[in-house]
N, C-alpha and C positions, 0 to 999 in steps of 0.2 A: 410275502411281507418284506422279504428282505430285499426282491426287483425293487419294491414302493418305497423304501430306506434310501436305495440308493438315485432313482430317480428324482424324490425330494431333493437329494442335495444337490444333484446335476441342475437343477431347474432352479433352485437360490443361489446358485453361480453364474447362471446368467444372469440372473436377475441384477444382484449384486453387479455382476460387471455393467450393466446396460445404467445402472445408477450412477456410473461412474463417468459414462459420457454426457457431458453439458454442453452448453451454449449461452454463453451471456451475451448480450447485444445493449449497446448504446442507441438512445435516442436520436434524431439529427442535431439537438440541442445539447450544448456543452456539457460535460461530466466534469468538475472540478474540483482538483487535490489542494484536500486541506492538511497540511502538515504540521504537527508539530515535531522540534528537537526536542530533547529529554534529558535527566540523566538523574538514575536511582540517588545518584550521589549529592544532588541538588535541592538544597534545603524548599526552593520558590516555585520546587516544579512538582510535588504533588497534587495540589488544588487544579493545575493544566492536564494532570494526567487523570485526574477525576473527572472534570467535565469532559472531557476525550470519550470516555468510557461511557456518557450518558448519549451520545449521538448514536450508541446503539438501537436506541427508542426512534428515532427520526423517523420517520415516514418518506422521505425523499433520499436517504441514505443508500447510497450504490444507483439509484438516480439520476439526485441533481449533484451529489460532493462524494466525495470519499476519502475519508481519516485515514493518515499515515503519519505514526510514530514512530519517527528515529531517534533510537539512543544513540548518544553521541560519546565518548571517551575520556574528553580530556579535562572531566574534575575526578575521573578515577584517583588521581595522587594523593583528593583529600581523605580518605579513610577506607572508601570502597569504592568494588569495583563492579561498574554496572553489568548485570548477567547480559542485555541483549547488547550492549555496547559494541561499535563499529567502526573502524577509520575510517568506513568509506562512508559512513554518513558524514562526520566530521568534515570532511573533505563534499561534500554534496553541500555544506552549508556555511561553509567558508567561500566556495563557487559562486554562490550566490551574493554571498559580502563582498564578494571583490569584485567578479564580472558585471552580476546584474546592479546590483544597489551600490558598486562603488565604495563601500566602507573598507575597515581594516578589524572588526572586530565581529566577534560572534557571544551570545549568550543564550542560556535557557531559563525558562521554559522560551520558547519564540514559536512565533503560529506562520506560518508564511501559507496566502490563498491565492493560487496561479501566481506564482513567482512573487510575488509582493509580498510584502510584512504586512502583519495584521496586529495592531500594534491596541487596539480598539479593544480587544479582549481583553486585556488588563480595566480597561472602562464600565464595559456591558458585561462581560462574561455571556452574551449569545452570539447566536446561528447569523452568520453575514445573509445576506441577498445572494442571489449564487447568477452569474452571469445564464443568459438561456438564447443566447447569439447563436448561430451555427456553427457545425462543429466537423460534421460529416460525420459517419456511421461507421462503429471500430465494432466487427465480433470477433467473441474467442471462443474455439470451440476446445476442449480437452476431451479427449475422447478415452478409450477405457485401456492403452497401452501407455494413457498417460504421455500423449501429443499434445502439443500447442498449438492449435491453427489460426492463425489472426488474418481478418481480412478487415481492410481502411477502405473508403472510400469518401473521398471529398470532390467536390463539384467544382472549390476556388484552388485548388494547388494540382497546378497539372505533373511539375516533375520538382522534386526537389531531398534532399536530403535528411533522412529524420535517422530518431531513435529510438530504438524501442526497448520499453521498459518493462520488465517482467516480477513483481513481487507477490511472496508469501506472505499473510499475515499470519499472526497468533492470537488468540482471545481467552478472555478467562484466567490471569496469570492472577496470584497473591503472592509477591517473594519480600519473607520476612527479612528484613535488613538489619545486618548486626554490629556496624561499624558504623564511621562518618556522620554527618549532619543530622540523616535521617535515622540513626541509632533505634534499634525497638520497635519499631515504627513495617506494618505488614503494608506495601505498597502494590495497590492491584491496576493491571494493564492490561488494555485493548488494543487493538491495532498496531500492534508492536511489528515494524518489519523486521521478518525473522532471515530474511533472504530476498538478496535486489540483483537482480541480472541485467545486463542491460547490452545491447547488441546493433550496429551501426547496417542502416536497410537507405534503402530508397523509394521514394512513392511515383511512379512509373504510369503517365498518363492518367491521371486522379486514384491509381488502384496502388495496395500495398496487400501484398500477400507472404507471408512469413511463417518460418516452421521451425519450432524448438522443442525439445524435454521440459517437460513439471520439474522445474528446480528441489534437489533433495530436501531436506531438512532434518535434521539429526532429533530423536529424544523427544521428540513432538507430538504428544499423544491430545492436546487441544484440540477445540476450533480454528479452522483456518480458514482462511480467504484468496482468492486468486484476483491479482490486481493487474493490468495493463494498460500504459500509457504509451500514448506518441508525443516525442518532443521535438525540435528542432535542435543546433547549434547554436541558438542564443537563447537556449534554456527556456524556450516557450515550449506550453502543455498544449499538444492540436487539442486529444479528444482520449479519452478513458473510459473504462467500462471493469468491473468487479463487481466479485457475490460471493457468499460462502460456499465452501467445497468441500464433500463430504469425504 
């Protein structure tokens, strides 16, 4: 009885770990990051943060698009301060005001779909058309020591320089808010980037092969997601591919 005790548990540890190795794979056809900025502290951006949260229902989610929520920092001064809040998002979306769109200002809620503003959502409040162009074929594999394997390949870019982007999501949040605008007020979030790595590769006769650690995450007992993008130097998204991760 007691061999049969311990051989159950040897064999749920396999098991368990062999759950832990995946493989996500993209289509040849575009994966396209939907973005919104954020910030707990923002009276305009809960109704953004709520339909966010409803693209968990989509049917073509992690597909054809994939939601990323960054909190951003700098209305923390009005009364609170956003728990997932980041400089480096703030600076990811100022990036974008000044390199790509040329502005000098940033605000939230803001939707941005493959670099672009998506300004339309204050209009419809729906689901864009999602480009279905080619894109070339990005998997990741995580395996059960908790490796990153990425492999790219594209048919139109023989050698050039990209980036690759690595983030954790979070799902499931309610954080009651006790200060500022949204005083009283329990604010629940999805796709909250909990953690964005991002690491300078090259793609090497149409192929890119790449190898990292599962970026940590503190306090995290959620749903999370593993997301990976290839970008260029003028802020163009090749191709993406994410799914939840147990």
């Amino acid at each position: 009885m007691k061999l049969f005790f311990i051989l159950t548990i040897f064999l749920t540890s396999i098991l368990s770990n062999t759950l832990l190795a995946i493989t996500f794979k993209s289509g040849e056809n575009k994966v396209t990051l939907l973005e919104l900025y954020t910030s707990q502290g923002c009276s305009s951006c809960p109704p953004a943060d709520k339909w966010l949260s409803k693209l968990k229902q989509e049917k073509t989610l992690f597909k054809e698009f994939i939601p990323l929520a960054f909190h951003v920092t700098y209305w923390n001064y009005i009364g609170w301060s956003d728990v997932f809040a980041n400089t480096s998002n703030d600076n990811r979306q100022r990036t974008y005001s000044k390199e790509v769109w040329n502005k000098n200002s940033v605000y939230t809620p803001q939707f941005v779909i493959d670099t672009k503003e998506y300004r339309q959502w204050f209009k419809k409040k729906d689901l864009p058309k999602f480009s279905n162009k080619y894109a070339g074929k990005l998997e990741v594999k995580l395996d059960k020591d908790e490796n990153i394997i990425i492999n790219y390949f594209n048919k139109n870019i023989k050698n050039k320089d990209i980036l690759v982007n690595i983030v954790i999501e979070g799902f499931d949040y309610s954080i009651p808010i006790k200060s500022g605008e949204n005083s009283h007020k329990i604010l629940k979030h999805d796709f909250v980037v909990l953690k964005h790595i991002k690491a300078k590769s090259i793609i090497k006769n149409n192929t890119l092969t790449f190898k990292t650690k599962l970026p940590l995450v503190k306090n995290s007992k959620k749903k999370q997601a593993l997301v990976v993008w290839i970008s260029d130097k003028n802020h163009n998204q090749l191709q993406a591919v994410g799914n939840y991760i147990e």
